[in-house]
N, C-alpha and C positions, 0 to 999 in steps of 0.2 A: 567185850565181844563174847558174851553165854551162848552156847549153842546145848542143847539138851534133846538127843534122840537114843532108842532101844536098839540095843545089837542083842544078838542069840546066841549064846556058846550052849553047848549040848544038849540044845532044845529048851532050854531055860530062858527066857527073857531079862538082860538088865539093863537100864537106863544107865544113860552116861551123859555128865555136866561136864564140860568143858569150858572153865574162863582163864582168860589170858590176866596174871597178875603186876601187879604193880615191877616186882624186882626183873619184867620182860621175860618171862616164860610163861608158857601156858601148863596149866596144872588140870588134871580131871579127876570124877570122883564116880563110882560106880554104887549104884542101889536103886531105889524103885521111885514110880512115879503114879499119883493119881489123877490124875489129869489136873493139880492141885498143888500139891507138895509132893516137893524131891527127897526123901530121906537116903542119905549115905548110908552103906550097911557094913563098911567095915571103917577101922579109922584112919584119920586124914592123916597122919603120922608115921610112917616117913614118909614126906609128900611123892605124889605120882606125874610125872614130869608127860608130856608127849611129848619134849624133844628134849636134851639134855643142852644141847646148844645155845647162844644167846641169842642165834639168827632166825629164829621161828617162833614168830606170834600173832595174837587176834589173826589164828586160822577160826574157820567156820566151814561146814557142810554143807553140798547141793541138796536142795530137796528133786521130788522126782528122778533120782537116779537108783538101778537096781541093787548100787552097794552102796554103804555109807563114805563118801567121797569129800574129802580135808586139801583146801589149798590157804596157807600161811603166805603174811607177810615176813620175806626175809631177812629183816636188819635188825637194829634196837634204836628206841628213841635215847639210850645213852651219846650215840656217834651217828645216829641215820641223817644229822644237816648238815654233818661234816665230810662225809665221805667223799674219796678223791675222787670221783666219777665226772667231774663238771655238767653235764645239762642232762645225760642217765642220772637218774634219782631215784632208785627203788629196782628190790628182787620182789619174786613169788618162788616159793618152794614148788617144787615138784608135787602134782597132784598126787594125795598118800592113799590107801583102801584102809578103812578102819577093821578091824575087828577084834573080839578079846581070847585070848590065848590063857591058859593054866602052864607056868612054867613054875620047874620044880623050885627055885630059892625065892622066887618072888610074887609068887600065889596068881592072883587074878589081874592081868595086866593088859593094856594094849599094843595090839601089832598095828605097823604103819609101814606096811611094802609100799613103794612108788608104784604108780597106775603100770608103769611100761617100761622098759630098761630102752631109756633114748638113744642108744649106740649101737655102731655098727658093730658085727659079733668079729671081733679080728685078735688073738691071742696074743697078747706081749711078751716074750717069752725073753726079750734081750734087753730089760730092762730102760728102752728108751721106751718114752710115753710118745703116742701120735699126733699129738697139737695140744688144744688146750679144753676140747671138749675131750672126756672118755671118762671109760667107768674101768673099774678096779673089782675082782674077786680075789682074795685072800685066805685062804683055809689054812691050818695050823694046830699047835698044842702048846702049853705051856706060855710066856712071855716073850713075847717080837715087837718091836717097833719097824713100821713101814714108813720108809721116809721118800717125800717128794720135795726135787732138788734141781734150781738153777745155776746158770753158770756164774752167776755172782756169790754165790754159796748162801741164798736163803732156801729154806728150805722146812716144808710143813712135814710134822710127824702124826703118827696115829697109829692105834695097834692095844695090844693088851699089855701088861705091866705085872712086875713079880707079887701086886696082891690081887691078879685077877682081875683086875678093872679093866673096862674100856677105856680107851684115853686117847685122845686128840688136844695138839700142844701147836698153834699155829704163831707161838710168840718171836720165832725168828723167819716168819711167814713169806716177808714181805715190806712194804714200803711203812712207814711207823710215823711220819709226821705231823697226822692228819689230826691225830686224836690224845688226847694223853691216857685214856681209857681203854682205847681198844686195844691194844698189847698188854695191859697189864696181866699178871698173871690169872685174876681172878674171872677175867673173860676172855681168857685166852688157854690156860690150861685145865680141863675138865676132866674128868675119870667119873666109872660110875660102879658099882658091882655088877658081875653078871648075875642073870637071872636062870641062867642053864651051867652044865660042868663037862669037863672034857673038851675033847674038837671045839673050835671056833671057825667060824666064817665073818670075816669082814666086807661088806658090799659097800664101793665108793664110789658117789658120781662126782665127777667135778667138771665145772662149766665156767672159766676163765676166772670170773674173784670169785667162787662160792663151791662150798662143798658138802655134800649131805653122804652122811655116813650111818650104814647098818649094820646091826650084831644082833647075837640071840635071835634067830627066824623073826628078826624084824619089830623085838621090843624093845630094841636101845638105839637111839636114834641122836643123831650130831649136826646141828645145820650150823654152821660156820663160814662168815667170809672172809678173804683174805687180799690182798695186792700186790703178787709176785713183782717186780719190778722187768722181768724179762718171764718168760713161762718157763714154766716147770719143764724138764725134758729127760731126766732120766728119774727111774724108780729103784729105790735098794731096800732091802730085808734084814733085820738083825736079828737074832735070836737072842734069848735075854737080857 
C-alpha cells in the first residue's frame, strides 16, 4: 500500500513515501520528488516507523482533503483470522493529521495527532475509568508506568521507563488463547527512544479491545489491541 505526497515544514517542501512492510508496520521515508523518481535524502537507517505498534498498517491518505489525512488498518495478518471477535472482523485507526515536525533527538520526523479527541471532556481524578470507551492524558518526569486494571487482575501497562523509552506492555492484557503470537513478548512489549527531553505527555484513547497511544507532540505513536476478559475499571500511576 505506497502512498507518496508533499507536506511543508518551514516553508520547505518534502515528499513522503509511505509503504507498509512485510514484518507489519508501516515505514516512511522523506526527500524529494520529480514527478518521476523519489529520492530519499537522508538514510533509511534507523528505520522510521509511523506507528511503533503491530496494530497499524497498509494506512493511505484521502486526496481532496485540506490536511494530509491517514486511516490504517488496525490488526496484523500474524493473528488478524484468529481473533476472538466471532462475525466483528477487523479495526480502522483513528483518522491521524500528518505533518513533519523537527524534534531535537530525532531530527526530521512525523507527527500523527488523531483528527478529534472522541470523548467526552470529564476529568478522572479517582482513578476509576468511565466504561470502556475514554481517553487518558498523562503528563509527568522521569520513569512511571500507568497501568489499566480488571478485577480479574489483568491488566495493560504503558508509560515511560528508566532508559527513557516509551513503552507499552499489553502481555498480561487480557484473554491469550487465541494466538500463540499475539502475547508473545516481541509483539506485545515495545519501547521506543524519545525524540524530545524533559516533561512528557502521554495521550490514550482506548475503545473496548484497542488502544492508540501518543508521546513527543504526536511523534511516537502505539496502536495495540488487546481482550480484557471483563473491562478495565480502574487506573494507577507508579513512579519509577
Amino acid at each position: 500500500c505506497p502512498d507518496l505526497f508533499p507536506l511543508t515544514i518551514h516553508g520547505e517542501e518534502k515528499w513522503v513515501l509511505v509503504i507498509s512492510m512485510g514484518h507489519q508496520r508501516t515505514q516512511y521515508f522523506t526527500g524529494t520528488f520529480d514527478g518521476d523518481t523519489f529520492r530519499c535524502d537522508v538514510p533509511y537507517q534507523p528505520v522510521k516507523l509511523l506507528d511503533q505498534g503491530f496494530d497499524n498498517y497498509a494506512g493511505v491518505t484521502f486526496n481532496g482533503t485540506e490536511d494530509r489525512l491517514l486511516v490504517a488498518w488496525a490488526t496484523s495478518w500474524v493473528y488478524a483470522r484468529k481473533l476472538p471477535t466471532g462475525v466483528f472482523c477487523g479495526y480502522l485507526s483513528m483518522p491521524r493529521r500528518l505533518s513533519l515536525a523537527d524534534t531535537p533527538k530525532g531530527g526530521l520526523r512525523m507527527a500523527t495527532p488523531p483528527v478529534a479527541w472522541p470523548f467526552q471532556e470529564e476529568p478522572c481524578g479517582t482513578g476509576d475509568l468511565p466504561g470502556e470507551l475514554f481517553g487518558l492524558k498523562v503528563k509527568g518526569s522521569g520513569a512511571a508506568t500507568i497501568r489499566l486494571e480488571n478485577s480479574r487482575g489483568q491488566h495493560f501497562d504503558f508509560g515511560v521507563n528508566e532508559k527513557g523509552e516509551i513503552f507499552i506492555d499489553r502481555s498480561q492484557a487480557g484473554y491469550k488463547g487465541f494466538n500463540e503470537y499475539f502475547f508473545s513478548d516481541w509483539y506485545s512489549k515495545i519501547s521506543a527512544p524519545r525524540y524530545y527531553e524533559g516533561e512528557w505527555e502521554l495521550e490514550l484513547h482506548f475503545d473496548h479491545s484497542i488502544c492508540e497511544l501518543y508521546a513527543d507532540q504526536y511523534t511516537r505513536a502505539f496502536t495495540q489491541l488487546m481482550y480484557p476478559d471483563t473491562p478495565y475499571t480502574k487506573v494507577a500511576v507508579a513512579q519509577g
